[in-house]
C-alpha positions in Angstrom: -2.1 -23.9 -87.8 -2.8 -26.7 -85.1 -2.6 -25.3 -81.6 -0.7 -28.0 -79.4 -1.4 -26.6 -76.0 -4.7 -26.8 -74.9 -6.3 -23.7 -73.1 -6.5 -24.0 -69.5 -10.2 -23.5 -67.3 -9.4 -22.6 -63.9 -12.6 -24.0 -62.1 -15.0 -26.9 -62.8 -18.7 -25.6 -61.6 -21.0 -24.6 -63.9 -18.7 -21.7 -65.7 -16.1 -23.3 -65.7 -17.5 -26.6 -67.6 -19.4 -24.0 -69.6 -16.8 -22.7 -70.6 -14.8 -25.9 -71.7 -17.4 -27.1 -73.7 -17.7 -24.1 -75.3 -14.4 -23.8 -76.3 -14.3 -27.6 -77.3 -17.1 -26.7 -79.8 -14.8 -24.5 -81.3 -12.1 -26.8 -81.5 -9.6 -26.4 -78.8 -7.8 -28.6 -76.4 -9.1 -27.7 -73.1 -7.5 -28.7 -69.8 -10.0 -28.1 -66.7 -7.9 -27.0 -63.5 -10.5 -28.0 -60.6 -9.2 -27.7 -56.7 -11.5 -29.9 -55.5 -10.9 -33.7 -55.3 -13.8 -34.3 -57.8 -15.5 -32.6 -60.8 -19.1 -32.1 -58.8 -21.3 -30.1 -57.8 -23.0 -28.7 -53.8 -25.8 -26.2 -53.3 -29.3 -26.5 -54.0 -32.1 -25.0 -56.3 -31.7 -22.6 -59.2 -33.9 -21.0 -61.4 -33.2 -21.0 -65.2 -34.7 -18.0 -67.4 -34.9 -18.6 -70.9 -31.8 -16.9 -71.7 -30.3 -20.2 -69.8 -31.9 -22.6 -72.2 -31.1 -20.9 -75.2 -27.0 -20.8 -74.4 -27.9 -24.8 -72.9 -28.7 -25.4 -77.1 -25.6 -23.4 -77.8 -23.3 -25.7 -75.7 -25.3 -28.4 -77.4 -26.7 -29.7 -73.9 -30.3 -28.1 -74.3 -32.5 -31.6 -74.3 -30.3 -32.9 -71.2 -30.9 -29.7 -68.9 -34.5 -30.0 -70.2 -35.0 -33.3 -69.2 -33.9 -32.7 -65.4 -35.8 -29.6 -65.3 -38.8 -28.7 -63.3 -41.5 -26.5 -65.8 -43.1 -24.0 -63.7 -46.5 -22.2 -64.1 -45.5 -18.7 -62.7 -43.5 -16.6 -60.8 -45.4 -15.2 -57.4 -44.7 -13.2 -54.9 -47.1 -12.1 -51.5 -46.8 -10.3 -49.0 -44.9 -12.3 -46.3 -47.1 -9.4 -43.3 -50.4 -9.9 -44.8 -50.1 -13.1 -47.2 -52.0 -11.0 -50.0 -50.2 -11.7 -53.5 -48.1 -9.1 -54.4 -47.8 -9.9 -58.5 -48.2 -13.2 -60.4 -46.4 -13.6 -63.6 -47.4 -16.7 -65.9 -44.4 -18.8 -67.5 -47.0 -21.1 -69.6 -47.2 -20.8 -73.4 -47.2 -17.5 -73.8 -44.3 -16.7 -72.0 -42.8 -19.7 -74.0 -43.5 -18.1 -77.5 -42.6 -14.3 -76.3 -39.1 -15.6 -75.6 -38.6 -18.7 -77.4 -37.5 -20.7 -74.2 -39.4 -21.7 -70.9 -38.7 -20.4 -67.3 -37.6 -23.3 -64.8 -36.3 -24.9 -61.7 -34.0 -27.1 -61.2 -30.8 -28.6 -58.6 -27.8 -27.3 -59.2 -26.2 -30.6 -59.4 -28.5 -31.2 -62.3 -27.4 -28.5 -64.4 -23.7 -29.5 -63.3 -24.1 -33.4 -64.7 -25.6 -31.9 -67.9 -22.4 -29.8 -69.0 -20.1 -32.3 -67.8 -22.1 -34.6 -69.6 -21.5 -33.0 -72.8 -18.1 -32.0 -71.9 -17.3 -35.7 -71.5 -19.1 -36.1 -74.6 -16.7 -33.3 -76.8 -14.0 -35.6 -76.0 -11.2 -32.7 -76.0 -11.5 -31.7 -72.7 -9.1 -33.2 -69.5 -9.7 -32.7 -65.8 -7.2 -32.1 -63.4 -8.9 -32.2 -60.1 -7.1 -31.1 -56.5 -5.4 -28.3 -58.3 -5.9 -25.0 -56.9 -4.5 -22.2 -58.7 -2.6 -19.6 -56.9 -1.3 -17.0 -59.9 -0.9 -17.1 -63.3 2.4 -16.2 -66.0 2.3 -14.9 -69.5 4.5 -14.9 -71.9 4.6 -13.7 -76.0 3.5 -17.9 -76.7 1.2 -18.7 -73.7 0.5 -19.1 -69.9 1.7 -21.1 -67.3 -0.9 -21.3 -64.3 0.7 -22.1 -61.3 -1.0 -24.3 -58.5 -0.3 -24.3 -54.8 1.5 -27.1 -54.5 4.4 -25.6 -56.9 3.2 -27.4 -60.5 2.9 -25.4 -63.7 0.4 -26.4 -66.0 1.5 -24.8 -69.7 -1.3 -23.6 -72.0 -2.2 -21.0 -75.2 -4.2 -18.7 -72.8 -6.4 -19.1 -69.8 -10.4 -18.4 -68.8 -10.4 -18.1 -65.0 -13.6 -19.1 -64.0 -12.7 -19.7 -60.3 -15.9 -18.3 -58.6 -16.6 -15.1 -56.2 -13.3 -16.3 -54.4 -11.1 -16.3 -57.6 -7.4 -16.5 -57.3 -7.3 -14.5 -60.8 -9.5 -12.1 -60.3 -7.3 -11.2 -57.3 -4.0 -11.1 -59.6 -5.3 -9.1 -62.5 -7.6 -6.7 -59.9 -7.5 -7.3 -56.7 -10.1 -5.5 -55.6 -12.4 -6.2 -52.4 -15.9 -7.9 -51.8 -19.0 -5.5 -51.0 -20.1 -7.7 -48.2 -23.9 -7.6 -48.3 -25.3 -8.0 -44.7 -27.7 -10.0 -46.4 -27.6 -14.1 -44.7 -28.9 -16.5 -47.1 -30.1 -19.7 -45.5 -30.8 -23.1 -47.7 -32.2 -26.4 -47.8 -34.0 -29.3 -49.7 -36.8 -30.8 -48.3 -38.7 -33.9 -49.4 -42.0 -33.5 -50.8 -44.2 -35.6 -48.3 -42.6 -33.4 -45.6 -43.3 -30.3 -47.2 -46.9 -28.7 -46.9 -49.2 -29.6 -48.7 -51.0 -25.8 -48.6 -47.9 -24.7 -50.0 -47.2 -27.3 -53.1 -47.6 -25.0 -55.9 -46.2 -25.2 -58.8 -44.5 -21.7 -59.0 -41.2 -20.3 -57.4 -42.5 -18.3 -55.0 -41.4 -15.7 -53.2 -42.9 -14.1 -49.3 -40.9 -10.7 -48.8 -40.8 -9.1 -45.8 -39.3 -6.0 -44.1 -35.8 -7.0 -44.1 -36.3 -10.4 -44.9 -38.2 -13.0 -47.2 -38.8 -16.7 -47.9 -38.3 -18.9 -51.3 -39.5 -22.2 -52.4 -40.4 -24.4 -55.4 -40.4 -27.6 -56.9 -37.2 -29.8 -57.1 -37.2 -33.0 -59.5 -40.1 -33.6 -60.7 -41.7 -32.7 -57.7 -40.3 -35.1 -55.3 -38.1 -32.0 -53.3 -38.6 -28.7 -52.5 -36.3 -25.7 -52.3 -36.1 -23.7 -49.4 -34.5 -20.4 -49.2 -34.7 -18.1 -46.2 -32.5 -14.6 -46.3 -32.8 -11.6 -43.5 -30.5 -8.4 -42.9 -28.2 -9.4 -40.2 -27.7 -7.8 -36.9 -24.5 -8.6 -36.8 -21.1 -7.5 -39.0 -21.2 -10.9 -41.4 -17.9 -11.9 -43.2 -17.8 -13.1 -46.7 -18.4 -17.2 -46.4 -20.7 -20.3 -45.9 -20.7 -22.4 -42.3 -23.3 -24.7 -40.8 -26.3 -23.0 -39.9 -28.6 -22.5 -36.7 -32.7 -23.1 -36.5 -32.8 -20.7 -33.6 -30.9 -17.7 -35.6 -33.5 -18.2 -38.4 -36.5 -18.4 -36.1 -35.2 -15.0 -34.5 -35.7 -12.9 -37.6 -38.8 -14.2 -38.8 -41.3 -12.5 -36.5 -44.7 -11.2 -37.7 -44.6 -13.1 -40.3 -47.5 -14.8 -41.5 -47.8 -18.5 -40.3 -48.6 -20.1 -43.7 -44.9 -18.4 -44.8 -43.2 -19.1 -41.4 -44.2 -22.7 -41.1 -41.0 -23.0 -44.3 -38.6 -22.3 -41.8 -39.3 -25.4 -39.2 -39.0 -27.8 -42.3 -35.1 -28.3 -42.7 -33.0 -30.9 -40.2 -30.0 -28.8 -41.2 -29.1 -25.8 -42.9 -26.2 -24.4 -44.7 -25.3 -20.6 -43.9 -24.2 -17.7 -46.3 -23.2 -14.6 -45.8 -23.5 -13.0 -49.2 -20.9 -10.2 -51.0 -20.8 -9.4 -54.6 -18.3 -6.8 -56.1 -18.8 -3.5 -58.0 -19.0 -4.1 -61.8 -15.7 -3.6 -63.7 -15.0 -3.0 -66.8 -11.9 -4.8 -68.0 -11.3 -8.4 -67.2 -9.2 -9.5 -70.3 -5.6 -9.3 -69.3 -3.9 -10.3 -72.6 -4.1 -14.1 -73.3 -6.3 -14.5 -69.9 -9.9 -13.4 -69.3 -12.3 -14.2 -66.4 -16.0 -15.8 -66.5 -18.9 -15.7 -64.3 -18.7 -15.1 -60.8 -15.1 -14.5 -61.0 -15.9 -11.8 -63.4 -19.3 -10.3 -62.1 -20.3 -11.6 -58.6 -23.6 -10.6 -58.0 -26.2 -11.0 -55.5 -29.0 -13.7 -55.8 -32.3 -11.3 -56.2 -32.5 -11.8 -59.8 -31.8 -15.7 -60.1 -29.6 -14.9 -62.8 -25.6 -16.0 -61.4 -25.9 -19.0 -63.6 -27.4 -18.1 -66.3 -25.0 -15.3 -66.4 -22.0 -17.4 -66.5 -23.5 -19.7 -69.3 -24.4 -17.0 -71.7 -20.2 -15.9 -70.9 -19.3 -19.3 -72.4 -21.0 -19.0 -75.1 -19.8 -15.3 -76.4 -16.7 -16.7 -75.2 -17.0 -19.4 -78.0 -18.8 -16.8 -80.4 -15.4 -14.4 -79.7 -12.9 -17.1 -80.6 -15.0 -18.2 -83.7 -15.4 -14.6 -85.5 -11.8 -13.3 -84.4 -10.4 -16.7 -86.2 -8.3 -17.6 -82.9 -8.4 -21.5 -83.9 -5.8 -20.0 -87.4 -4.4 -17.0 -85.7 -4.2 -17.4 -82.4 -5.1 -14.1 -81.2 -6.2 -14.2 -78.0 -6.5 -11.6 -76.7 -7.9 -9.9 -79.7 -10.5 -12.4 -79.0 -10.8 -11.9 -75.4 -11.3 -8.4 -75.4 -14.7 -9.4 -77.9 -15.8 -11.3 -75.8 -15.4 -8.6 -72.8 -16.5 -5.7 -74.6 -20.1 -8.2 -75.4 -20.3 -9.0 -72.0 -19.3 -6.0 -69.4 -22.3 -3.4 -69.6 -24.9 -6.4 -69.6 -23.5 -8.2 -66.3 -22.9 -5.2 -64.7 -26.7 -3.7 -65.4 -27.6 -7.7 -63.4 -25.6 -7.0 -61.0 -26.8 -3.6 -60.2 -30.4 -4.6 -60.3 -29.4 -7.6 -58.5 -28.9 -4.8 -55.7 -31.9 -3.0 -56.2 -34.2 -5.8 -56.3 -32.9 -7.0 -53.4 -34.1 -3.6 -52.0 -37.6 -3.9 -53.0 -38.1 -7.7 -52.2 -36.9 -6.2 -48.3 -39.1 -2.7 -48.4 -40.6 -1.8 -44.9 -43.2 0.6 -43.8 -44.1 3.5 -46.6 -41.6 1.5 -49.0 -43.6 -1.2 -48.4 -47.0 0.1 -49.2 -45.3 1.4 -52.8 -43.4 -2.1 -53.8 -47.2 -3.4 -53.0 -48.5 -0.9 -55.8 -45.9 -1.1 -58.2 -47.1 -4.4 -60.0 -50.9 -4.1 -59.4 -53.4 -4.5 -62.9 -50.1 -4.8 -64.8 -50.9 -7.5 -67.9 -48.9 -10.6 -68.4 -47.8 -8.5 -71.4 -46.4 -6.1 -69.6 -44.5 -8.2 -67.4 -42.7 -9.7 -70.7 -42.3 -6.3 -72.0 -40.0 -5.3 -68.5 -38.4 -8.4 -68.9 -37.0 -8.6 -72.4 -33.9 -7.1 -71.7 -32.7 -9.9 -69.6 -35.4 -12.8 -71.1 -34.4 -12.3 -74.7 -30.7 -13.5 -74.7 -29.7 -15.3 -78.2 -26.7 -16.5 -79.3 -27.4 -14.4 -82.6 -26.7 -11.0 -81.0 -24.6 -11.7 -78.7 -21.6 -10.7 -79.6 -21.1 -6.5 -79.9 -20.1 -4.7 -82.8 
């Protein structure tokens, strides 16, 4: 039976076009609902586990993000009191052949222009840009999203994948942020004014009591990512704003000057104030389901919000594939496949998000044990803790 009506994407960043061209793979009309005035991408560096390369050669974009990507050779982290290294974990060949994928950085906007690149490619897939979506109808044949400005746009059923703000989410659970505390700052800085003492080819990490400091290569080497996050004194609401030098120099004290030198480098600075939500588990609500942030906000500690919302897309597209949606039309059959694959493993991120986010910010005693936790442990052993989250494939994705 062909299916007329395409199925509506609320949101056009990197779940949201993840999503599309997932779906276009299985052969529906999609029709992206986007409130900005463009399909792009802001922000700055990401990192990219190999479970983010192996749902890019799902979504049949694998070689472009690869080609954009910066390969590292480890993952550091030091003591931002002391500057001694706290662990080193080596992303070369063997980590390559443990999980079948390489570990790397790259801009946000780069991983952006490769989905909508192959979106634009799939040739099913229709933007719809400064439509904001306010609330969303069902009936027993479809949806009908309906936009702040009073349009309806009709579809079969609807993926919201409208961020840690979503308008869906909201609808179907309403349920409030979990406002960190926790102030992300960051920046990108060219590489000829970035040190040179601290040009490595790693994504490292300097934590400190209550705070700690990120950067890596941007590129091919030509930027640098610059991350800065401290507990704030203040009550912080949910939201990003312009940022000041002087509040960032005020909570970086005692801090060693080869780390602290990273926060004099940016000419401006964007300001978060970071929130994620406590895992749920239903976000299927008949013909509409939610995707990434919208379904599992979660703080940044384990680098894994985007690769999170890629490997939704695809088990989306595996759910709609195996549950025969494209003859039947069961969506939310499909749906709740999809959700029942997805809910423990993005809630266990998200928790550990939390809890990482703990250790990277230890203080005193604390401090001293985060130091011991990692010492003499093998390259192997590093793998071994990191399967779980590494070792993603579109083969299992899907639960029974």
């Amino acid at each position: 039976m062909a299916i007329a009506a395409p199925v509506l994407v609320v949101g056009g960043g990197i779940g949201g076009l993840a999503a599309a061209l997932a779906l276009a793979r299985q052969g529906f009309a999609v029709r992206v609902l986007e409130q900005a005035a463009h399909i792009g991408e802001i922000g700055a560096g990401i990192q990219l586990g190999p479970n983010a390369f192996s749902a890019f050669d799902a979504l049949g974009v694998g070689e472009r993000a690869r080609g954009r990507a910066v390969y590292i050779d480890r993952l550091v982290m030091s003591d931002a009191l002391d500057g001694a290294e706290v662990a080193s974990v080596p992303v070369q060949e063997a980590f390559r052949r443990r999980f079948g994928n390489p570990y790397a950085v790259i801009h946000r906007a780069d991983v952006h222009t490769s989905l909508l690149e192959g979106a634009q490619a799939a040739g099913a897939i229709e933007f719809r840009t400064s439509t904001c979506v306010a609330r969303v109808e069902q009936d027993d044949t479809g949806v009908t999203a309906i936009d702040t400005q009073g349009g309806a746009h009709r579809g079969v059923a609807l993926v919201g994948a409208d961020g840690v703000k979503s308008a869906v989410r909201q609808q179907y659970v309403g349920d409030a942020a979990r406002v960190s505390g926790h102030v992300v700052y960051r920046a990108v800085v060219d590489r000829r004014e970035f040190p040179r003492d601290l040009q490595w080819n790693a994504a490292s990490i300097w934590v400190g009591p209550d705070c700690h400091l990120v950067h890596y290569p941007l590129r091919g080497g030509e930027q640098y990512n610059v991350v800065v996050t401290f507990h704030s004194r203040a009550p912080e609401e949910w939201g990003v704003r312009e940022g000041s030098p002087e509040e960032v120099q005020s909570y970086f004290q005692g801090i060693v000057p080869r780390a602290r030198q990273l926060i004099d480098l940016p000419k401006s600075w964007k300001r978060w104030a970071t929130a994620d939500r406590d895992p749920i588990g239903k976000w299927t609500y008949g013909r509409a389901t939610l995707l990434g942030d919208a379904a599992h906000p979660m703080l940044q500690y384990l680098a894994q919000g985007a690769c999170m919302a890629l490997e939704d897309a695809v088990t989306l597209g595996e759910a709609l594939r195996v549950n025969g949606t494209r003859a039947n039309g069961d969506f939310a059959r499909a749906f709740a496949h999809y959700e029942r694959s997805r809910v423990a493993r993005t809630a266990r991120v998200v928790l550990s998000a939390r809890e990482m986010g703990r250790i990277y910010h230890a203080k005193d005693v604390e401090r001293l044990v985060r130091n011991d936790l990692w010492k003499g442990r093998t390259p192997e052993r590093f793998y071994d803790a990191l399967e779980w989250l590494y070792g993603w494939k579109v083969e299992g994705c899907l639960a029974a």
